[in-house]
C-alpha positions as CSV (number, residue, x, y, z in Angstrom):
1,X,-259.1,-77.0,180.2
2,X,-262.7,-78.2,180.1
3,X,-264.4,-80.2,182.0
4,X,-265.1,-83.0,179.2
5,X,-261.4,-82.9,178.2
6,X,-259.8,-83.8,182.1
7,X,-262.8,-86.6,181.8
8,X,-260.7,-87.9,178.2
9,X,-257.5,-87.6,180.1
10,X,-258.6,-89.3,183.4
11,X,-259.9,-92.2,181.2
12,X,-256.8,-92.3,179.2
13,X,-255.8,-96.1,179.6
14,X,-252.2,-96.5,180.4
15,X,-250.1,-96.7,177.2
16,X,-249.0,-100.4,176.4
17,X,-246.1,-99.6,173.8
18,X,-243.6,-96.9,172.7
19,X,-245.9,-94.9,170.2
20,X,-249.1,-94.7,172.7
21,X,-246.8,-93.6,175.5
22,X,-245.2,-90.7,173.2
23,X,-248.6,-90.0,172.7
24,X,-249.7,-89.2,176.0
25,X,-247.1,-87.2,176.8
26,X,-247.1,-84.8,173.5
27,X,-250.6,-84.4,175.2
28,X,-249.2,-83.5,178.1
29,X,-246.3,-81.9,177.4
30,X,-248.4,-79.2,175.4
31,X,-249.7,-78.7,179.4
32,X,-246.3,-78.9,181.4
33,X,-246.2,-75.4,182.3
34,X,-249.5,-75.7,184.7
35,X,-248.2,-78.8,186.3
36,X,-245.8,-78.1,189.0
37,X,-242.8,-80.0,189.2
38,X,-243.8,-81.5,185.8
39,X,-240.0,-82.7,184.2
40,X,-240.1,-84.6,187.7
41,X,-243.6,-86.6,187.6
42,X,-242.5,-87.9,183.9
43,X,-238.7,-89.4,184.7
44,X,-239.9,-92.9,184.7
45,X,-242.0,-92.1,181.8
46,X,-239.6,-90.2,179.5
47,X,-236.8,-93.4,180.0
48,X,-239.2,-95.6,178.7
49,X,-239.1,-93.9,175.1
50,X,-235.4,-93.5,175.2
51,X,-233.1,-95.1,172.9
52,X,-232.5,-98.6,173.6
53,X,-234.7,-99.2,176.6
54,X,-237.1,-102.2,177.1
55,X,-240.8,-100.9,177.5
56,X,-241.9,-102.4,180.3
57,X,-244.8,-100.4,182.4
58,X,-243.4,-101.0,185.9
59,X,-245.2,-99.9,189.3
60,X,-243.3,-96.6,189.2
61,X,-244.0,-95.1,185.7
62,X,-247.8,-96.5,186.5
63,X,-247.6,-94.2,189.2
64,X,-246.3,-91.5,187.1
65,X,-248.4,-91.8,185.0
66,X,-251.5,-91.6,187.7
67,X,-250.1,-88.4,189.0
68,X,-249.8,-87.1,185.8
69,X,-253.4,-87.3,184.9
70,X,-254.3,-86.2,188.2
71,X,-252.6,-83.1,187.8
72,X,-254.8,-81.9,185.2
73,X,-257.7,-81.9,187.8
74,X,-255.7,-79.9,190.3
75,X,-253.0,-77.6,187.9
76,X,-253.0,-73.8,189.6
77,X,-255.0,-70.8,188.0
78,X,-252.7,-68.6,186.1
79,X,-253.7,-64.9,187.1
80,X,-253.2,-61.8,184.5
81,X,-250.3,-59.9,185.1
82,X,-251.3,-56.9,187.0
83,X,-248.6,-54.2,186.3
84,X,-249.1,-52.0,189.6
85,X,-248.2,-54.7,192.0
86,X,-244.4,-56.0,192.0
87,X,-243.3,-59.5,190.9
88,X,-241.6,-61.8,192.6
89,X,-239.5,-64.4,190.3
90,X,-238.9,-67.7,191.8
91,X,-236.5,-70.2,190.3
92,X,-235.7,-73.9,191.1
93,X,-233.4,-76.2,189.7
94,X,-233.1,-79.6,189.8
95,X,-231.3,-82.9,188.4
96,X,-234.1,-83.4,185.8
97,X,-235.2,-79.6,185.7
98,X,-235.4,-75.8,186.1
99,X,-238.6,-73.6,186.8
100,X,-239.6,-70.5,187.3
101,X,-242.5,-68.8,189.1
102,X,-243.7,-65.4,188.4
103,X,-246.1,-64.3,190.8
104,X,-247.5,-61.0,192.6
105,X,-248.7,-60.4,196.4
106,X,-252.5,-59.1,196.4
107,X,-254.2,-59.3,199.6
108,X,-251.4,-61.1,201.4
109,X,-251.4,-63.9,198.8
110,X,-249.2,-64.8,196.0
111,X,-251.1,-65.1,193.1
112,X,-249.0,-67.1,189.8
113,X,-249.1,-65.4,186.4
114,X,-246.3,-67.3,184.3
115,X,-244.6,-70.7,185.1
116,X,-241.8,-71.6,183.2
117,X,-240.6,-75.2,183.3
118,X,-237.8,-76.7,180.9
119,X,-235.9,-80.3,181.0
120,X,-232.3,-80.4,180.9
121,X,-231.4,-82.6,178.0
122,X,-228.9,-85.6,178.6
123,X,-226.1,-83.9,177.3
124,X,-226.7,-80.7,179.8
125,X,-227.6,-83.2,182.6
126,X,-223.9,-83.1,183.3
127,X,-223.7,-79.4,184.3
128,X,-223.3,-79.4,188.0
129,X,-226.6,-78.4,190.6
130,X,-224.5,-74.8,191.2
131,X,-224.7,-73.7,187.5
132,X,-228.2,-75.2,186.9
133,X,-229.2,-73.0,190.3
134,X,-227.9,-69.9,188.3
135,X,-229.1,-71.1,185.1
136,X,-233.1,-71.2,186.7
């Protein structure tokens, strides 16, 4: 992302209703697979929009939503795929989330080329940590 656009999104005042918060994150969500741990920086933010919750801006999803703008200044460099070397997958599951890491070892470091993040809707937060463990 350019520099002007992490300047938009540092500015970005904190939403202060439904419609500006859904806002934000559609921005953001288009971005979730630089941001590590992504589905778990947003759980404060996402229960505000849910059905039958009060809006109210507490001091966690402000903090949230801090992070989150944060992490645009910081998310990793995605390398190119570089077929010769060997890829290591890397999974993670938690109660909000799976992810996966592809990387590669050059020079002794491990260099990301794909991260895949997805949320576990409310109907699949049910499944217990073992299957979402094998699921990632």
């Amino acid at each position: 992302m350019d520099s002007s656009k992490v300047q938009q999104v540092l500015n970005w005042p904190q939403p202060n209703y439904i419609k500006a918060l859904q806002s934000f994150l559609g921005f953001a969500n288009f971005y979730c697979h630089f941001i590590k741990d992504y589905f778990k920086q947003i759980t404060a933010l996402t229960s505000l929009i849910e059905r039958d919750s009060r809006f109210i801006f507490n001091e966690e999803a402000h903090g949230q939503f801090q992070l989150l703008k944060e992490a645009f200044t910081t998310t990793p460099i995605l390398y190119h795929c570089d077929p010769s070397l060997q890829t290591i997958v890397e999974t993670d599951a938690s109660e909000y989330a799976l992810g996966v890491v592809l990387s590669q070892v050059n020079d002794l470091e491990s260099i990301p080329f794909h991260l895949i993040v997805s949320s576990f809707s409310q109907m699949s937060s049910s499944i217990k940590f073992m299957k979402r463990n094998s699921l990632a």
